[in-house]
PDB file with SEQRES, HELIX, SHEET and CRYST1 records, atoms N, CA, C and O in Angstrom:
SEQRES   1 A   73  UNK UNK UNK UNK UNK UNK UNK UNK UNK UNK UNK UNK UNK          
SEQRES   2 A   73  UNK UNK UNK UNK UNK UNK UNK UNK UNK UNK UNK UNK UNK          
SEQRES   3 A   73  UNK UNK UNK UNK UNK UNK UNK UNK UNK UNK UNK UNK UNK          
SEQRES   4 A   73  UNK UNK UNK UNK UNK UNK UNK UNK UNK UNK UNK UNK UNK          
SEQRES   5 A   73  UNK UNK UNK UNK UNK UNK UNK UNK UNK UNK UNK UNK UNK          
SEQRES   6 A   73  UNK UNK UNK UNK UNK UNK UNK UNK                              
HELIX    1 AA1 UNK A    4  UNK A    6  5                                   3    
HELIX    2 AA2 UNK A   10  UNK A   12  5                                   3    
HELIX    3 AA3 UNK A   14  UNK A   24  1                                  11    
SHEET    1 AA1 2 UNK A  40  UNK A  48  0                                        
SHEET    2 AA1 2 UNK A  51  UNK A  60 -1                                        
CRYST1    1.000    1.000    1.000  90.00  90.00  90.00 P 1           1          
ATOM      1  N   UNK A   1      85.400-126.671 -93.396  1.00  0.00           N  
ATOM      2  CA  UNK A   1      86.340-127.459 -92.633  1.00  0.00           C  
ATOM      3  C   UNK A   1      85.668-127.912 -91.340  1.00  0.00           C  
ATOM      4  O   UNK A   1      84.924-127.092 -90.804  1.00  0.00           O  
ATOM      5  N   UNK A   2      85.873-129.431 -90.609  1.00  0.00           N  
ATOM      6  CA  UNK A   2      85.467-129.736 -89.557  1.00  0.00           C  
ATOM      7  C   UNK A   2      85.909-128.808 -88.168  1.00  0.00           C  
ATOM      8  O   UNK A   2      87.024-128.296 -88.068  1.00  0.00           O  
ATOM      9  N   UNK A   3      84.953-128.697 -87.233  1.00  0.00           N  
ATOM     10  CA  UNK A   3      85.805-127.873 -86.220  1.00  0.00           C  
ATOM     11  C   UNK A   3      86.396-129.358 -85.482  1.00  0.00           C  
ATOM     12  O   UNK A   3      86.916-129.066 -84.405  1.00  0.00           O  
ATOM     13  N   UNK A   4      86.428-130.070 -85.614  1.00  0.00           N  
ATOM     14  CA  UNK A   4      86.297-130.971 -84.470  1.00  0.00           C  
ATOM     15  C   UNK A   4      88.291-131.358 -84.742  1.00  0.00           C  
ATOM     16  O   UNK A   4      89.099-131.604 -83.846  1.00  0.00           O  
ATOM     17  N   UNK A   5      88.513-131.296 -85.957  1.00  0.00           N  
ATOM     18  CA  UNK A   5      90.229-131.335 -85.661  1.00  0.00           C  
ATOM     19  C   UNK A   5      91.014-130.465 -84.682  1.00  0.00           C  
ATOM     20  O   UNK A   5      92.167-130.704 -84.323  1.00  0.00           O  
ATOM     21  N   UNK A   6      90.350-129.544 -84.331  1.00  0.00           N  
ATOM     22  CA  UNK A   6      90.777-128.572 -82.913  1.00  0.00           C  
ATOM     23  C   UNK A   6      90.245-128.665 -81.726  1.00  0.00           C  
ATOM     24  O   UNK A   6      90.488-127.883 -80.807  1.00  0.00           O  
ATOM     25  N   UNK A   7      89.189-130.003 -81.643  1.00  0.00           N  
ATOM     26  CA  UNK A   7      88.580-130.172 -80.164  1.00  0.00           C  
ATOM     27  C   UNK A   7      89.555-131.065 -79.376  1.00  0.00           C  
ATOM     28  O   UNK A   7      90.562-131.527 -79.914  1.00  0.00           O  
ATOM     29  N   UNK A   8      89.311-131.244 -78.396  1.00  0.00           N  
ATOM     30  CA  UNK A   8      90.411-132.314 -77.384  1.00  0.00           C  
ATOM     31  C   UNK A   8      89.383-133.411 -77.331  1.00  0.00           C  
ATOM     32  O   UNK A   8      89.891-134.368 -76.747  1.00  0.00           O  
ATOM     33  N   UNK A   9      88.089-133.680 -77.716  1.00  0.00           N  
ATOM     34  CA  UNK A   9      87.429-134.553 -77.822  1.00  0.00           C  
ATOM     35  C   UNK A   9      87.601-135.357 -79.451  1.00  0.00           C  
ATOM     36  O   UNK A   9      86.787-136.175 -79.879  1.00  0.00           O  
ATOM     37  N   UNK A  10      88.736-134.942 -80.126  1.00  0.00           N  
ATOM     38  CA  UNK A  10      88.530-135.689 -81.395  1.00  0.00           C  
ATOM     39  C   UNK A  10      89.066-137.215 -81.149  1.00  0.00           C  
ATOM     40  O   UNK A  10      88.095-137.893 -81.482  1.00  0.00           O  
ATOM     41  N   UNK A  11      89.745-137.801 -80.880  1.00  0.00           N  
ATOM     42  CA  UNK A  11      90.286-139.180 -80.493  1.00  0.00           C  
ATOM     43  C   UNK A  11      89.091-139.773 -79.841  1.00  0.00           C  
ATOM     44  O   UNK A  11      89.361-140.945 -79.579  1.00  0.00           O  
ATOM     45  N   UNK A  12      88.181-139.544 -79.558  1.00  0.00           N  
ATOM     46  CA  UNK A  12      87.239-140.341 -79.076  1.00  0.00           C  
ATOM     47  C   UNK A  12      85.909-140.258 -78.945  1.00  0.00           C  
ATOM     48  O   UNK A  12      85.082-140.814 -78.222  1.00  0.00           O  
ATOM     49  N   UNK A  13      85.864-139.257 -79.993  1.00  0.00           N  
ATOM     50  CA  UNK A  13      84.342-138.801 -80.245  1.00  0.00           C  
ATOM     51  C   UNK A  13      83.890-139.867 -81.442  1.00  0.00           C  
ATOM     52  O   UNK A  13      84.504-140.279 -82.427  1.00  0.00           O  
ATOM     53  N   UNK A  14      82.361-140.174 -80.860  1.00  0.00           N  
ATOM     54  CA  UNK A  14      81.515-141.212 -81.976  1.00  0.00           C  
ATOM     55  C   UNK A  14      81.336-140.543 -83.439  1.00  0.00           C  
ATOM     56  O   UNK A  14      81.591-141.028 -84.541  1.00  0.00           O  
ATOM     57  N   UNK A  15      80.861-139.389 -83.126  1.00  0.00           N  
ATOM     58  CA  UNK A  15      80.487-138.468 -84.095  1.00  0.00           C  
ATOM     59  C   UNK A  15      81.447-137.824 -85.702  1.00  0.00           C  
ATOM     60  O   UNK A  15      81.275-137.668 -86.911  1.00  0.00           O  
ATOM     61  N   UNK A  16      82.335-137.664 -84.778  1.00  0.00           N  
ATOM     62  CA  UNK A  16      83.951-137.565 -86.045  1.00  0.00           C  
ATOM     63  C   UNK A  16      83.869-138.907 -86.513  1.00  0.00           C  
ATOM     64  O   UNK A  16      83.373-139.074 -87.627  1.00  0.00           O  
ATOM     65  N   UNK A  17      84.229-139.810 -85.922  1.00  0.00           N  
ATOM     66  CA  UNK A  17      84.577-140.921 -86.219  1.00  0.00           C  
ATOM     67  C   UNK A  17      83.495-141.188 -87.636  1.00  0.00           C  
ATOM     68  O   UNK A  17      84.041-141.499 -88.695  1.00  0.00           O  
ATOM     69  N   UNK A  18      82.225-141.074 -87.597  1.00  0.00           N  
ATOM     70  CA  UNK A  18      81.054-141.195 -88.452  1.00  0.00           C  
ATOM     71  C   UNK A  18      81.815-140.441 -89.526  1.00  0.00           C  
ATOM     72  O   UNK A  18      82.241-140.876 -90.596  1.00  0.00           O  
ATOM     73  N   UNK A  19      81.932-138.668 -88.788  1.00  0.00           N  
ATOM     74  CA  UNK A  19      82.255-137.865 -90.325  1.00  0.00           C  
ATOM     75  C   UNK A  19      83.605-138.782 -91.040  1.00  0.00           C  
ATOM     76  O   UNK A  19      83.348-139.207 -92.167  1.00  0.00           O  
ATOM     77  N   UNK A  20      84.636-139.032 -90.638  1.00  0.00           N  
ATOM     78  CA  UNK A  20      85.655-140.162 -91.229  1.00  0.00           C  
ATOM     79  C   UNK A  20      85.040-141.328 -92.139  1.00  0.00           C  
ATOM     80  O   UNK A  20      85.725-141.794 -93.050  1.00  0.00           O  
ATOM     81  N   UNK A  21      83.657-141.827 -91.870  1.00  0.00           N  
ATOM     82  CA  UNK A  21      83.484-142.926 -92.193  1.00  0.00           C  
ATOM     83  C   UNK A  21      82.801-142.804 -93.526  1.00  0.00           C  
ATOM     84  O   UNK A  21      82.720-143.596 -94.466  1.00  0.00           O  
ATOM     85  N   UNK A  22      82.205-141.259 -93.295  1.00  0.00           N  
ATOM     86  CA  UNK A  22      81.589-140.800 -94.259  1.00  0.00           C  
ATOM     87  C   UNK A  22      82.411-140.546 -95.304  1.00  0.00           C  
ATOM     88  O   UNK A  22      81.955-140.852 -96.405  1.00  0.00           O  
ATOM     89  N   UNK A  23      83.767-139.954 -95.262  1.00  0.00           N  
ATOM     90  CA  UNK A  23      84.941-139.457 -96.127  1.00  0.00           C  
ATOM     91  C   UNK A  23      85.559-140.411 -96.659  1.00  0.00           C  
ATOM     92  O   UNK A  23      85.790-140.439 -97.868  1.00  0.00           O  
ATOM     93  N   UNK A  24      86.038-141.642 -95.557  1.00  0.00           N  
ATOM     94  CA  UNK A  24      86.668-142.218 -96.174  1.00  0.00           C  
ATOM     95  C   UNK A  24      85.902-143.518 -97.129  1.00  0.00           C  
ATOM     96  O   UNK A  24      86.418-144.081 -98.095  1.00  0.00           O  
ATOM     97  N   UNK A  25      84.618-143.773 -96.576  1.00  0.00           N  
ATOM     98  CA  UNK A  25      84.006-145.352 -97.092  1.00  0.00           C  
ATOM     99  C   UNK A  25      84.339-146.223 -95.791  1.00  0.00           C  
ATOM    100  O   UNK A  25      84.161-147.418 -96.027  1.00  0.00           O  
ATOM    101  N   UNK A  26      84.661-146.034 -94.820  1.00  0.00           N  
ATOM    102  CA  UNK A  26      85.448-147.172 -94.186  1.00  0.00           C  
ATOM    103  C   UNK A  26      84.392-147.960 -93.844  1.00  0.00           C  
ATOM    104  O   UNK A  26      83.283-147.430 -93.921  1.00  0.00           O  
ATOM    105  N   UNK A  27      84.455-149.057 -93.496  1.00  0.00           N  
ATOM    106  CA  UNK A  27      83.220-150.037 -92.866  1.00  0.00           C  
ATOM    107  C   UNK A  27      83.753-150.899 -91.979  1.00  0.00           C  
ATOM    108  O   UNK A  27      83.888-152.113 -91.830  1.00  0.00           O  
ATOM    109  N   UNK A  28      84.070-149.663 -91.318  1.00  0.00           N  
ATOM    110  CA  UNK A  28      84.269-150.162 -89.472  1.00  0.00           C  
ATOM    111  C   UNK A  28      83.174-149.880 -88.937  1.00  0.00           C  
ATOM    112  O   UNK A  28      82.114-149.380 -89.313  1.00  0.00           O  
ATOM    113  N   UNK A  29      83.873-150.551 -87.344  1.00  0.00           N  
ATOM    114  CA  UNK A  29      82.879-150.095 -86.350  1.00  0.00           C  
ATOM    115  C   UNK A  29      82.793-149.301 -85.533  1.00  0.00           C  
ATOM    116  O   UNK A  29      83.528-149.436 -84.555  1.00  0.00           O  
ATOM    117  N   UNK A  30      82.212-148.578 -85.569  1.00  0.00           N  
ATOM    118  CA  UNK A  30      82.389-146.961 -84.533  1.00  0.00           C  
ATOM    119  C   UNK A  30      81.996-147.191 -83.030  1.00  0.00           C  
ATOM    120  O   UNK A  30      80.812-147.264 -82.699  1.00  0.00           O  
ATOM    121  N   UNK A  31      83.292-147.334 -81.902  1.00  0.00           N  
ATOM    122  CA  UNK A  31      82.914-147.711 -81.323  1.00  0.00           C  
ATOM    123  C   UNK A  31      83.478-146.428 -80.087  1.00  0.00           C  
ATOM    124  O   UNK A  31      83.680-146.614 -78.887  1.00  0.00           O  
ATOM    125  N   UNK A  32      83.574-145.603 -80.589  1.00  0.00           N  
ATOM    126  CA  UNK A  32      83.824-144.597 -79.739  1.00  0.00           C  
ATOM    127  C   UNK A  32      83.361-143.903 -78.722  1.00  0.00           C  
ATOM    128  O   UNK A  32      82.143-143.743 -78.797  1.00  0.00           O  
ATOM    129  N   UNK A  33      83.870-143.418 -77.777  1.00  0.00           N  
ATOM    130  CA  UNK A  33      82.685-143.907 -76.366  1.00  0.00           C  
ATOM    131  C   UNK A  33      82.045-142.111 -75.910  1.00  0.00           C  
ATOM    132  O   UNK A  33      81.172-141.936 -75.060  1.00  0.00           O  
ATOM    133  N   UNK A  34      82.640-141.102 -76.602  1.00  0.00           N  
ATOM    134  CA  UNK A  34      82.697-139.848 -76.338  1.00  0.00           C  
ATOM    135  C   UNK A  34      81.284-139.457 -76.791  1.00  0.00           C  
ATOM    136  O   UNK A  34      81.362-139.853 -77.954  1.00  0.00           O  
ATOM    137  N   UNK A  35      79.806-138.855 -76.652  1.00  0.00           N  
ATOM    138  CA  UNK A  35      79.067-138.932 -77.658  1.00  0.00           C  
ATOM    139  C   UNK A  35      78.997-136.877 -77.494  1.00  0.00           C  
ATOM    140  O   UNK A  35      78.936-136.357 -76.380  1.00  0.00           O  
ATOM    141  N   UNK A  36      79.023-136.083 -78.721  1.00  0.00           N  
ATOM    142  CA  UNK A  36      78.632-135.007 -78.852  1.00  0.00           C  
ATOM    143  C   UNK A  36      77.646-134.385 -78.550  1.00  0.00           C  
ATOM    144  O   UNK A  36      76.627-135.074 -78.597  1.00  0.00           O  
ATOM    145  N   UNK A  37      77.483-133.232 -78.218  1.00  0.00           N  
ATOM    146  CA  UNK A  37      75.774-132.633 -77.960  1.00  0.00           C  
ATOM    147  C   UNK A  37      75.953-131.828 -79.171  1.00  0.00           C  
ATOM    148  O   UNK A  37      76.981-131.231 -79.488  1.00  0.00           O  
ATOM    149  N   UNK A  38      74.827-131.874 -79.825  1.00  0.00           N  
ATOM    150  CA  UNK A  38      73.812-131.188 -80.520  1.00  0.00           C  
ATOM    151  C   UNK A  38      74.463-130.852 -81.818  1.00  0.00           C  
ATOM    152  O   UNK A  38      74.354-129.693 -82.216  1.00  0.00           O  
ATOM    153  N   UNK A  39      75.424-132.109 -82.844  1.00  0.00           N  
ATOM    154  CA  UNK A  39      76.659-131.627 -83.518  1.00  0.00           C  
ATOM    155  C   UNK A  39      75.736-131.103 -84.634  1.00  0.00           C  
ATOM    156  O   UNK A  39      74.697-131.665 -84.980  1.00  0.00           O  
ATOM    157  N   UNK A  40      76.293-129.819 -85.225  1.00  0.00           N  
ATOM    158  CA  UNK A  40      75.643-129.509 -86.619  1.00  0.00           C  
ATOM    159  C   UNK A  40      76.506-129.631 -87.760  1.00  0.00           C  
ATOM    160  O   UNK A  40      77.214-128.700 -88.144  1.00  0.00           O  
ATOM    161  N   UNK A  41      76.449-131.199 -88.527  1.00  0.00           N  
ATOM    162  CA  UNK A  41      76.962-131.327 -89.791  1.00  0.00           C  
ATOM    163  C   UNK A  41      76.684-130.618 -90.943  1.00  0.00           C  
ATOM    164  O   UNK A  41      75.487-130.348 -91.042  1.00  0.00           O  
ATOM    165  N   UNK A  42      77.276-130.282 -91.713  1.00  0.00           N  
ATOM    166  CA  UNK A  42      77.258-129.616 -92.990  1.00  0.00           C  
ATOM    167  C   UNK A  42      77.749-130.596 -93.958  1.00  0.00           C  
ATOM    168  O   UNK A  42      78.820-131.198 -93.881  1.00  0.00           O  
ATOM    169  N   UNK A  43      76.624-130.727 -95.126  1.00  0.00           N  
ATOM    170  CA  UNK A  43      77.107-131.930 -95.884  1.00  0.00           C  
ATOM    171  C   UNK A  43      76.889-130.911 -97.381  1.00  0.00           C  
ATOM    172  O   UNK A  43      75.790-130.416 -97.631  1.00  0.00           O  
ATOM    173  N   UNK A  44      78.143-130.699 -98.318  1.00  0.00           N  
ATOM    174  CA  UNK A  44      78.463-129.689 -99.626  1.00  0.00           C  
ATOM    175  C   UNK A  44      78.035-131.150-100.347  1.00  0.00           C  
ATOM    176  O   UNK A  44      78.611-132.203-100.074  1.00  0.00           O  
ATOM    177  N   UNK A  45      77.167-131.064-101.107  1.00  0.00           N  
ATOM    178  CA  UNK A  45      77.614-132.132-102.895  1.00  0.00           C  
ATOM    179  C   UNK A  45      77.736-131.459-103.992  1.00  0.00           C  
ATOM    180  O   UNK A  45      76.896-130.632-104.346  1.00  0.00           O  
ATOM    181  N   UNK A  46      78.555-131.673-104.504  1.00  0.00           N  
ATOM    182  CA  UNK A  46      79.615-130.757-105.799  1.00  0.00           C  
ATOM    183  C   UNK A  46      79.364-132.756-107.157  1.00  0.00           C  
ATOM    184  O   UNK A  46      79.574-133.966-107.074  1.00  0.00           O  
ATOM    185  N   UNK A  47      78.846-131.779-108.093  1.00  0.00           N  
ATOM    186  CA  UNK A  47      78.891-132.447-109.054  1.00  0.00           C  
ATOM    187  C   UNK A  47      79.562-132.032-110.342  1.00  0.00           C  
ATOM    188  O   UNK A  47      79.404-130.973-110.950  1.00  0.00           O  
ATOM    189  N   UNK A  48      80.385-133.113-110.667  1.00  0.00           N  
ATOM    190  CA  UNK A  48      81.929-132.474-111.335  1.00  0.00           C  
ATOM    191  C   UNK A  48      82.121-133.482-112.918  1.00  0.00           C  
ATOM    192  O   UNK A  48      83.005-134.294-113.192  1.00  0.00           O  
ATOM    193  N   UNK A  49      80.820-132.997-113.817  1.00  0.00           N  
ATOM    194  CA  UNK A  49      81.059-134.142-114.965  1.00  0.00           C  
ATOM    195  C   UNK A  49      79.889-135.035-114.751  1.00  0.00           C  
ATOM    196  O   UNK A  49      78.672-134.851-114.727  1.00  0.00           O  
ATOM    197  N   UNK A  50      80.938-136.422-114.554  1.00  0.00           N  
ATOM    198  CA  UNK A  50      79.936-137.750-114.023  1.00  0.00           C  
ATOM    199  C   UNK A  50      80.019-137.690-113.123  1.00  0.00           C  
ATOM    200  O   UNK A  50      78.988-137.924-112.491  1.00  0.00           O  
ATOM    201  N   UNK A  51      81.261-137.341-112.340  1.00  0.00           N  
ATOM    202  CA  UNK A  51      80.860-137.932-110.910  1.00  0.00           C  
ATOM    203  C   UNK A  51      80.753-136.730-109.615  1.00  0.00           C  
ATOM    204  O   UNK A  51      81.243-135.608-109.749  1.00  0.00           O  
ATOM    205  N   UNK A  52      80.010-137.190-108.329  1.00  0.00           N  
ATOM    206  CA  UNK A  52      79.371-136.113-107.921  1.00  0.00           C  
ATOM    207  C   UNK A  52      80.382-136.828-106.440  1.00  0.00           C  
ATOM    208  O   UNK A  52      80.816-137.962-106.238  1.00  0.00           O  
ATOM    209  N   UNK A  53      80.451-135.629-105.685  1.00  0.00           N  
ATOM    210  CA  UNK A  53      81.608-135.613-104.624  1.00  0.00           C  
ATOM    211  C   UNK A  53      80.642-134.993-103.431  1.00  0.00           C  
ATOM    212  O   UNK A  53      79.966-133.965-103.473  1.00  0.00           O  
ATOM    213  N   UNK A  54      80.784-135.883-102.428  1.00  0.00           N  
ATOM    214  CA  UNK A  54      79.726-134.954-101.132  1.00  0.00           C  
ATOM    215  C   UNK A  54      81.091-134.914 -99.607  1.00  0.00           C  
ATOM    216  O   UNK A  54      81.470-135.909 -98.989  1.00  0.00           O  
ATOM    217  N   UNK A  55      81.400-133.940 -99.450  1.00  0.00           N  
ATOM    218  CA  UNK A  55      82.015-133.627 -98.551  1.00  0.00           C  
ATOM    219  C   UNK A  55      80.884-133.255 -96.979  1.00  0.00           C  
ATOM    220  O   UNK A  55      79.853-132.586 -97.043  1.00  0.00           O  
ATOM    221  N   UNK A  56      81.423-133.871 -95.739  1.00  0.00           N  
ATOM    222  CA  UNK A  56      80.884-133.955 -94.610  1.00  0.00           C  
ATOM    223  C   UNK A  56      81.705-133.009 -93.857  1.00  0.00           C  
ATOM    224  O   UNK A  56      82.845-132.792 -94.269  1.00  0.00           O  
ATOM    225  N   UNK A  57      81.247-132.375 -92.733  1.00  0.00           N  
ATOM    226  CA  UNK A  57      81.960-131.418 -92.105  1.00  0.00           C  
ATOM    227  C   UNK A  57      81.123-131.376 -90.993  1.00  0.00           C  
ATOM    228  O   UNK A  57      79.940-131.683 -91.137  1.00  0.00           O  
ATOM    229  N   UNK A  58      81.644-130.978 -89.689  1.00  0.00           N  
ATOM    230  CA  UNK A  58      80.940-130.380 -88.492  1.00  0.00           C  
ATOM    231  C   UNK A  58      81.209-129.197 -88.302  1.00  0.00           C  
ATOM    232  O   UNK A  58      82.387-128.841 -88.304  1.00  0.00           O  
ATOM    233  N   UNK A  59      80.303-128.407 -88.116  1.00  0.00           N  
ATOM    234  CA  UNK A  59      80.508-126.773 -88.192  1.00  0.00           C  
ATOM    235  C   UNK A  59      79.921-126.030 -86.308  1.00  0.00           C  
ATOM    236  O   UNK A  59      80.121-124.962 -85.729  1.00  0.00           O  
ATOM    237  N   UNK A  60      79.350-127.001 -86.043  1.00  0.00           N  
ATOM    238  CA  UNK A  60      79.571-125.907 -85.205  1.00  0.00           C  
ATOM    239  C   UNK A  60      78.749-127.481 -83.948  1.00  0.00           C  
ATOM    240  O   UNK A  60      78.092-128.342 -84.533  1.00  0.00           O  
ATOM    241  N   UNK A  61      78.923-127.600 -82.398  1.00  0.00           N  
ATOM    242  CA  UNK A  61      78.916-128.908 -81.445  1.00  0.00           C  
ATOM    243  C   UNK A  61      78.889-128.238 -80.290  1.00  0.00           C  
ATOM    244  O   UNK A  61      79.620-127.252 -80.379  1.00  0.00           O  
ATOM    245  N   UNK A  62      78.340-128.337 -79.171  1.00  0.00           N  
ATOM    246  CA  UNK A  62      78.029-127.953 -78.121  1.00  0.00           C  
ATOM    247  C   UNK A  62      79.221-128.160 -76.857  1.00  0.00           C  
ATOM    248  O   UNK A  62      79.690-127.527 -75.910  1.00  0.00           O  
ATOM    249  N   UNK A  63      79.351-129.420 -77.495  1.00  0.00           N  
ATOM    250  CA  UNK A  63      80.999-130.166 -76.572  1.00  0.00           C  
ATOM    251  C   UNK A  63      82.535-129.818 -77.232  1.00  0.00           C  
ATOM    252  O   UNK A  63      83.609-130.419 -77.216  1.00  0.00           O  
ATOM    253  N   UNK A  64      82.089-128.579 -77.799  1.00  0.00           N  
ATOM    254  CA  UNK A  64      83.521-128.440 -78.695  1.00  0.00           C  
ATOM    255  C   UNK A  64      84.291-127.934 -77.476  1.00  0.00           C  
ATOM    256  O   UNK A  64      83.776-127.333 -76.533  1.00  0.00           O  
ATOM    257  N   UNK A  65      85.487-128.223 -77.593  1.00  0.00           N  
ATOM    258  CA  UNK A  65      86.744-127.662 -76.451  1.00  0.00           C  
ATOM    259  C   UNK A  65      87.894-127.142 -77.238  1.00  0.00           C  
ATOM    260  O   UNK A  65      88.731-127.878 -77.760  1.00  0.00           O  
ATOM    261  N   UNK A  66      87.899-126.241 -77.281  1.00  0.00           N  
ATOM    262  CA  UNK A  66      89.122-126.013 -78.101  1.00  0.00           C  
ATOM    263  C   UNK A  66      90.806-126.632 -78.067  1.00  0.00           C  
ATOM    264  O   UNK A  66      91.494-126.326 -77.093  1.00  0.00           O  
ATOM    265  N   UNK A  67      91.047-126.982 -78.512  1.00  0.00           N  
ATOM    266  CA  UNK A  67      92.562-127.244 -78.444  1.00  0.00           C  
ATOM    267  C   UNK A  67      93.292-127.662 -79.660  1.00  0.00           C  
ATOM    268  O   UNK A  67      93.628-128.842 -79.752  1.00  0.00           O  
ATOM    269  N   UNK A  68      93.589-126.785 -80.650  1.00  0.00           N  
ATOM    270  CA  UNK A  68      94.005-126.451 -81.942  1.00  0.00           C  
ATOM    271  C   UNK A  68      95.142-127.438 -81.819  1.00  0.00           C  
ATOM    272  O   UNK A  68      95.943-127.410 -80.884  1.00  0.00           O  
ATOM    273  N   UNK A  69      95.179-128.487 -83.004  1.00  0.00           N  
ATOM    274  CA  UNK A  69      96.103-129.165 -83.330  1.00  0.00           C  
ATOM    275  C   UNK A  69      96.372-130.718 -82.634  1.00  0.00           C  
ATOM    276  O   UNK A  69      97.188-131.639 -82.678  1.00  0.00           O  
ATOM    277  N   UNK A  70      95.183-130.358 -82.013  1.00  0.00           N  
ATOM    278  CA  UNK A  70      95.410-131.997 -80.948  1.00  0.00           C  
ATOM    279  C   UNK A  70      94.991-132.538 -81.891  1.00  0.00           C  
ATOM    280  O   UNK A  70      94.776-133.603 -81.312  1.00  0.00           O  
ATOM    281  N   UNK A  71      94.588-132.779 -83.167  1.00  0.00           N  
ATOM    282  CA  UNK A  71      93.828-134.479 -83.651  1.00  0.00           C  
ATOM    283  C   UNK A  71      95.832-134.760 -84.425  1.00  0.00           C  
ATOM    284  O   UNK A  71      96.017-135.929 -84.765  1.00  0.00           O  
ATOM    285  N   UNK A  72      96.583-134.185 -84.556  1.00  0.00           N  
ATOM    286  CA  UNK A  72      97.533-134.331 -84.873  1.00  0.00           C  
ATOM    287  C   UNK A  72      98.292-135.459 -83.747  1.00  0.00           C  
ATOM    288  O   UNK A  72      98.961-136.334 -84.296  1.00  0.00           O  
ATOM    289  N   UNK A  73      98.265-135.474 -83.072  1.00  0.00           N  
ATOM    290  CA  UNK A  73      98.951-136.321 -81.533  1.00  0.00           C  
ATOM    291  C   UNK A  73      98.568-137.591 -81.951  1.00  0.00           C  
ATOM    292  O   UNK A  73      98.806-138.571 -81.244  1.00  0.00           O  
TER     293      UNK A  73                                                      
END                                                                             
């Protein structure tokens, strides 16, 4: 699981925004002005049949702040 859904930096971090872009396909523009120190992504690929599934995650960020439940707001 990302830690970054419990940071107070998720609404405006560049870096989430990427992991999103990664999850969803989106092909926006990341223009988010917050930038992370030192984020360590974790990227799982699970191959299921034909098709192969790669889940993105941030596990552990230098600028993490805790505040459980803020990406909900």
């Amino acid at each position: 699981m990302c830690i970054c859904i419990n940071c107070i930096y998720v609404h405006d971090c560049s870096t989430y925004e990427q992991i999103r872009k990664q999850h969803n396909k989106l092909k926006t523009v990341i223009n988010k002005k917050f930038e992370a120190a030192d984020p360590i992504v974790y990227v799982n690929i699970s191959n299921f049949s034909d098709a192969t599934n790669i889940d993105w995650d941030i596990i552990e960020c230098l600028s993490f702040v805790e505040k459980p439940g803020y990406w909900v707001i």
